[in-house]
DONULO-964932 format. One record per residue: residue in one letter; z negated, y, x negated of N, C-alpha, C in turn. Coordinates in steps of 0.001 Angstrom, whole numbers, padded with zeros to 6 digits, always signed. Example, Ala and Ser with C-alpha at 12.3 -4.5 7.8 and 13.67 -1.06 7.14 Angstrom:
# residues 2
a-007800-005690-013190-007800-004500-012300-007800-003300-013200;s-007080-002250-012850-007140-001060-013670-007870+000030-012900;
***
This chain:
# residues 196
x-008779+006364+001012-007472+005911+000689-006671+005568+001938;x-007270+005867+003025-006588+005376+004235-005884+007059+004684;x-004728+006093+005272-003971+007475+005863-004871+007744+007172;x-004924+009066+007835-004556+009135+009488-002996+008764+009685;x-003066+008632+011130-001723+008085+012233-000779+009124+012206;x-001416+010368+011553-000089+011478+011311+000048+011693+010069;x-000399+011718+009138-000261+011544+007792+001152+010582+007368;x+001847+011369+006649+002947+010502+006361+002564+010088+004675;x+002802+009123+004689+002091+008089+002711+003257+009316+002227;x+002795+009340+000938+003816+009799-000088+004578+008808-000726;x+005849+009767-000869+007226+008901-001387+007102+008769-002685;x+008334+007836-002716+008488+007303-004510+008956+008933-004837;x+007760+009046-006296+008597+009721-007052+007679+011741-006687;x+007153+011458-005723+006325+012452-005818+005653+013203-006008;x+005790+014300-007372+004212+014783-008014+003785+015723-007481;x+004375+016120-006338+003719+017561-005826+002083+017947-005216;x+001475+017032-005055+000202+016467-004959-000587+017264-006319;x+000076+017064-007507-000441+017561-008356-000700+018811-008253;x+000282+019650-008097-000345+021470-007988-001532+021637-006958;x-002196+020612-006187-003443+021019-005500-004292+020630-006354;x-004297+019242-007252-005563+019091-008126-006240+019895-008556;x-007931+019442-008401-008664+019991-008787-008642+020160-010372;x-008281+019341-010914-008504+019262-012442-007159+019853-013564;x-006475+020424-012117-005496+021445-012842-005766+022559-013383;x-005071+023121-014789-005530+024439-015264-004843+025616-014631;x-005511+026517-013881-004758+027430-013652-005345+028696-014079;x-005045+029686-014955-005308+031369-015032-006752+030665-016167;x-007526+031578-014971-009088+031754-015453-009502+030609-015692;x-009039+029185-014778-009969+028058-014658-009161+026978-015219;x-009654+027082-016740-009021+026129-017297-009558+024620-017420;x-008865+023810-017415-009746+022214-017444-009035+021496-018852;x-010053+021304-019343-009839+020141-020182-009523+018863-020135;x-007874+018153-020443-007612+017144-019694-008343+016066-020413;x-009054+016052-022081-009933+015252-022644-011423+014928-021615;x-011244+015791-020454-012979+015439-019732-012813+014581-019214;x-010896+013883-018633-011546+012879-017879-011041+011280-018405;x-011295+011643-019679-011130+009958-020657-012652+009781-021803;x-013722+010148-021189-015161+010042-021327-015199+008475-021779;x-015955+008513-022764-016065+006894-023506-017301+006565-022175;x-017425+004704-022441-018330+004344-021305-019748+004611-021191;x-020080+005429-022463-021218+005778-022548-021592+007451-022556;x-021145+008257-021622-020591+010041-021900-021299+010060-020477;x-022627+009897-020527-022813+009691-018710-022070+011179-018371;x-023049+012267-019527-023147+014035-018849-021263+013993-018433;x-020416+013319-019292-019011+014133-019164-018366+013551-017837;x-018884+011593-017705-018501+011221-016826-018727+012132-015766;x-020143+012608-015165-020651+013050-014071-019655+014720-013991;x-020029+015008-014901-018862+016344-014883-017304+016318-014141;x-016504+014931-014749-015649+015094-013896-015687+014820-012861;x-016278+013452-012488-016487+013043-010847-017222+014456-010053;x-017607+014981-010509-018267+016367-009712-016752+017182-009254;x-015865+017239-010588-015032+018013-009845-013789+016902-009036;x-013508+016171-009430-013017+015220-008599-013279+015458-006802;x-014717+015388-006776-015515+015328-005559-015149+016947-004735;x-014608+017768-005696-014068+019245-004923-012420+018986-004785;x-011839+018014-004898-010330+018128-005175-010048+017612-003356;x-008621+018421-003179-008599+018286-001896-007384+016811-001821;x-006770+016709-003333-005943+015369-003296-006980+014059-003605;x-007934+014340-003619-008577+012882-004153-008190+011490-003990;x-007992+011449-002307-006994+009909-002304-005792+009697-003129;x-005247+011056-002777-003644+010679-003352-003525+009991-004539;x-004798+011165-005016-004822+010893-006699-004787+009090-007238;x-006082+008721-006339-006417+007430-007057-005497+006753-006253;x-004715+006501-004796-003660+005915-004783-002741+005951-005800;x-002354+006965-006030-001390+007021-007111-001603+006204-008581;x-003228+006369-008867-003747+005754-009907-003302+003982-009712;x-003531+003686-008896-003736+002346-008672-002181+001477-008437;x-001128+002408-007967+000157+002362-007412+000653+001902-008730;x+000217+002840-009499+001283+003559-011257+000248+002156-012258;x-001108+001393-011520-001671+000643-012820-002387+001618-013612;x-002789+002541-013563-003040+003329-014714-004923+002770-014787;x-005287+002550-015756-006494+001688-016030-007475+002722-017014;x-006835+003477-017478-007803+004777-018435-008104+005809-017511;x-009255+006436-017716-009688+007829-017261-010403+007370-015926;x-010847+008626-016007-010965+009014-014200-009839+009576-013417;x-009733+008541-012431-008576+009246-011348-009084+008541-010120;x-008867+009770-009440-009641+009874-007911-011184+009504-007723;x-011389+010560-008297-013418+010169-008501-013704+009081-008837;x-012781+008279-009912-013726+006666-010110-013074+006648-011620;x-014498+005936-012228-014019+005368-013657-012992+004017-013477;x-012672+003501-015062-011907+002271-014724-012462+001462-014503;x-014060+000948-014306-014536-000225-014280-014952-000075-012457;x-014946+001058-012304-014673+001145-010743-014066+001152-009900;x-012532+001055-010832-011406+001071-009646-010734-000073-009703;x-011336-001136-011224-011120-002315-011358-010756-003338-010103;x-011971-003332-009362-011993-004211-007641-010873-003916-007090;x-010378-002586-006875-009973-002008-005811-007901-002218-006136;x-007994-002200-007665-007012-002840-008694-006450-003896-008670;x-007653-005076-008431-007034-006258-008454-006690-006869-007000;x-007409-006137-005795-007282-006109-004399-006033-005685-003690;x-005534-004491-004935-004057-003498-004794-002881-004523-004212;x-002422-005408-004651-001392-006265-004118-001497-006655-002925;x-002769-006588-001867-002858-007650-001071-002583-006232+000240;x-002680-005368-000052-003099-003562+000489-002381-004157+001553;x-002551-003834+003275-001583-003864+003827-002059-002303+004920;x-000878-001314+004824-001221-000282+005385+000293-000553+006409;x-000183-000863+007700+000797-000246+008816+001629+000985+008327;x+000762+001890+008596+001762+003462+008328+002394+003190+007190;x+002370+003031+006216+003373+002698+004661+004240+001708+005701;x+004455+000586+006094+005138-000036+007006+006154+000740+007251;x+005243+001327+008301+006206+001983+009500+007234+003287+008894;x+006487+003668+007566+007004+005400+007564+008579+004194+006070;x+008613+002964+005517+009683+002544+005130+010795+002012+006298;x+010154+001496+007094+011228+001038+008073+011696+002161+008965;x+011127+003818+008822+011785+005059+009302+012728+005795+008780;x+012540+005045+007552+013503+005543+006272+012890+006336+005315;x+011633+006182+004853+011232+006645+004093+011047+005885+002808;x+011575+006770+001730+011301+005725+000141+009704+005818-000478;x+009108+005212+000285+007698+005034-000360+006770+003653-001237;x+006312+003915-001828+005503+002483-002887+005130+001648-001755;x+005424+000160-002091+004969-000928-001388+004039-001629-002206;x+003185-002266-001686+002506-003426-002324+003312-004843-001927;x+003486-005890-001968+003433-006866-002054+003173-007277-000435;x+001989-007274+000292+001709-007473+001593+002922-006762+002145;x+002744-005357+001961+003893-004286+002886+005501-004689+003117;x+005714-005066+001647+007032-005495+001667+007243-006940+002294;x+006695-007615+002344+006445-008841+003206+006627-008780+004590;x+005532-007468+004938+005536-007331+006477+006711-006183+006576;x+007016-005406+006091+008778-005096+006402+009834-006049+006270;x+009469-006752+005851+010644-008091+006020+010566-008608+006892;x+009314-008952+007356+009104-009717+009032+009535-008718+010045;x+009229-007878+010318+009364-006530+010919+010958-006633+011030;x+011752-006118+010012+013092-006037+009804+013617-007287+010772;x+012800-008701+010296+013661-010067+010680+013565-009587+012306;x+012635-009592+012494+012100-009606+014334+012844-008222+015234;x+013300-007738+014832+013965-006736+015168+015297-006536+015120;x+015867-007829+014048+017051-007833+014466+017984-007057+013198;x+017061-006425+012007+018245-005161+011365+019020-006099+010242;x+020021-006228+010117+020875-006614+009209+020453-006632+007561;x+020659-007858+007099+020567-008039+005816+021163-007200+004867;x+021655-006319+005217+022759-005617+004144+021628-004211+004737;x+020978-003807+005778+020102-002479+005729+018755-003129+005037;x+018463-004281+005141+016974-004769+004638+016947-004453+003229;x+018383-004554+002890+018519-004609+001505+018698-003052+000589;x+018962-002451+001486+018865-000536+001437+017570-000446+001114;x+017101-000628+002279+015453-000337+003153+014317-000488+001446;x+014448-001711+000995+013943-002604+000017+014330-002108-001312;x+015668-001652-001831+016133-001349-003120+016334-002699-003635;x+017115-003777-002617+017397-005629-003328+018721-005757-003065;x+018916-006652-003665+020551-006944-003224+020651-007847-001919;x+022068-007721-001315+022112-008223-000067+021460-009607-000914;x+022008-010345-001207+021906-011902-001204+020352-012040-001343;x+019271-011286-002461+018092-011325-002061+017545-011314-000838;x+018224-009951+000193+017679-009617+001446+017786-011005+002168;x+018667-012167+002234+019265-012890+002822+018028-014217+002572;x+017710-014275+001546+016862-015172+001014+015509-014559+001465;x+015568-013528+001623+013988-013298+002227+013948-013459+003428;x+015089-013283+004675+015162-013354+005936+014940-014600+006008;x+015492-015947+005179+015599-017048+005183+013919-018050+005025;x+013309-017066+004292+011855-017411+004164+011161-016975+005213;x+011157-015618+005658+010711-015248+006414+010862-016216+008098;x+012010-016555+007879+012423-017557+009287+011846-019081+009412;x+012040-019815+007906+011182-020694+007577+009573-020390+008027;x+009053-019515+007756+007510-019100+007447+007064-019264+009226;x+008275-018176+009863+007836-018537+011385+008135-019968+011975;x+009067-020518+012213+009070-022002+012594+008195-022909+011675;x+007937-023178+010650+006464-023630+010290+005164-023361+010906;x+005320-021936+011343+003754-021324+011858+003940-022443+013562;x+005341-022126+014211+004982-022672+015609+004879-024184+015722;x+005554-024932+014678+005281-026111+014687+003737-026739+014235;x+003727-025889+012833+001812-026159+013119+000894-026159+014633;x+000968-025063+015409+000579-024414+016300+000721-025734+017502;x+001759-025826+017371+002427-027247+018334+001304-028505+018548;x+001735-028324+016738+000903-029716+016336-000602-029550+016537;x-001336-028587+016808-002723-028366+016320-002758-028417+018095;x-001996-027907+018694-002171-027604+020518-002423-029369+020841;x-001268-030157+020135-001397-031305+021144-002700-032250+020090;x-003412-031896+019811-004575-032611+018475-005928-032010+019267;x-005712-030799+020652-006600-030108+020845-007658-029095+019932;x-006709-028721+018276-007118-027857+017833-007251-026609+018372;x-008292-025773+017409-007734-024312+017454-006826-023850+016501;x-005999-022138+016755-005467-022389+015905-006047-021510+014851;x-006071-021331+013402-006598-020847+012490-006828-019506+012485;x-007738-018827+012282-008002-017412+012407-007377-016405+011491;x-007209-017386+010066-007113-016588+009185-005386-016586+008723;x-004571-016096+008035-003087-016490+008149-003032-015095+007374;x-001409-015566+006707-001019-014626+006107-000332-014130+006687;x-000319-012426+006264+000245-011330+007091+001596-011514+007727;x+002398-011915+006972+003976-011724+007423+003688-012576+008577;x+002767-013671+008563+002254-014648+010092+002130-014122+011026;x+001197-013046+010805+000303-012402+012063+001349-011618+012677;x+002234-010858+011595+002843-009859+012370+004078-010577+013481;x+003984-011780+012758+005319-012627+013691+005236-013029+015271;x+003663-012916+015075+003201-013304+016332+003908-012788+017434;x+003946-011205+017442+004425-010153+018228+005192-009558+017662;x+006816-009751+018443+007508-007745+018120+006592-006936+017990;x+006285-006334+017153+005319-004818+016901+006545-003670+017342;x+005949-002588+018004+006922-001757+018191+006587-000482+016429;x+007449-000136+016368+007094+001251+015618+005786+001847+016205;x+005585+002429+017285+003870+002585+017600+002687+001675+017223;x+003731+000843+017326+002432-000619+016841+001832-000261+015263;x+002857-000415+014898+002968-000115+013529+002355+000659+012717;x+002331+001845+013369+001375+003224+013210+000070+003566+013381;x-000371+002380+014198-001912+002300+014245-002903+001302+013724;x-001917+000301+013495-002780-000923+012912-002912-000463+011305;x-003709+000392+010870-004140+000498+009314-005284+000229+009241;
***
């Protein structure tokens, strides 16, 4: 499910992914789209599709997409639903640099929750105007404005902790939430592109 550094994520709205599936019917090789909603007990049908799953050259896309869209029935991207369950409820927290970097290039692609967070920090630290954050995002200015506003809060909280923990002779915490970490540093767009 991870991109490479040249791989651009797919955009909102994309099915073209589909004409490579493996589990597409084409001509001679027809597929039955009933093989891949196997009750939990169908081991032979389960294994049947994950076999062809396992030949499909979209397989990530697929179950990104699965997981993007919620979709909780079938097999998609070589996994049943009780297997993609984890990976489901983990989905919000996703933070992929490249998805980052390829929205703040101007690309309309699915965010999770983390992503859009750290394009907001990103956006703040860089300077781009509340009225493009708000393009960038699909929000209204006055939202964009309220997120810059958190986002600015979030950093002067982080340095005053930091302050406070320096003169206490703490350390400071390892663990922090993302829009934190990224505040640390301007990330350049290169930055951006490699940290996945």
């Amino acid at each position: 499910m991870h991109h490479t550094k040249n791989e651009t994520p797919r955009t909102l709205g994309d099915l073209t992914w589909h004409d490579e599936a493996a589990c597409r019917s084409t001509g001679p090789h027809q597929v039955d789209p009933d093989d891949f909603f196997p009750q939990p007990d169908e081991m032979d049908r389960i294994r049947a599709a994950k076999a062809l799953c396992e030949q499909c050259p979209v397989l990530n896309t697929c179950l990104e997409a699965a997981l993007e869209n919620g979709d909780q029935d079938g097999i998609r991207g070589g996994m049943t639903e009780e297997e993609r369950a984890p990976l489901r409820r983990n989905f919000r927290r996703r933070l992929s640099y490249a998805r980052v970097n390829a929205v703040l290039a101007g690309h309309d692609v699915h965010l999770t929750h983390a992503e859009r967070d750290a394009v907001v920090c990103a956006a703040y630290l860089d300077g781009i105007p509340a009225e493009q954050l708000a393009r960038i995002l699909k929000i209204t200015k006055e939202h964009a404005q309220k997120r810059y506003r958190e986002t600015r809060r979030q950093i002067r909280d982080r340095a005053v902790d930091q302050k406070e923990q320096a003169g206490n002779g703490e350390k400071t915490p390892t663990s922090e939430p993302a829009v934190l970490k990224a505040s640390r540093t301007k990330p350049s767009r290169d930055d951006l592109g490699t940290a996945a």
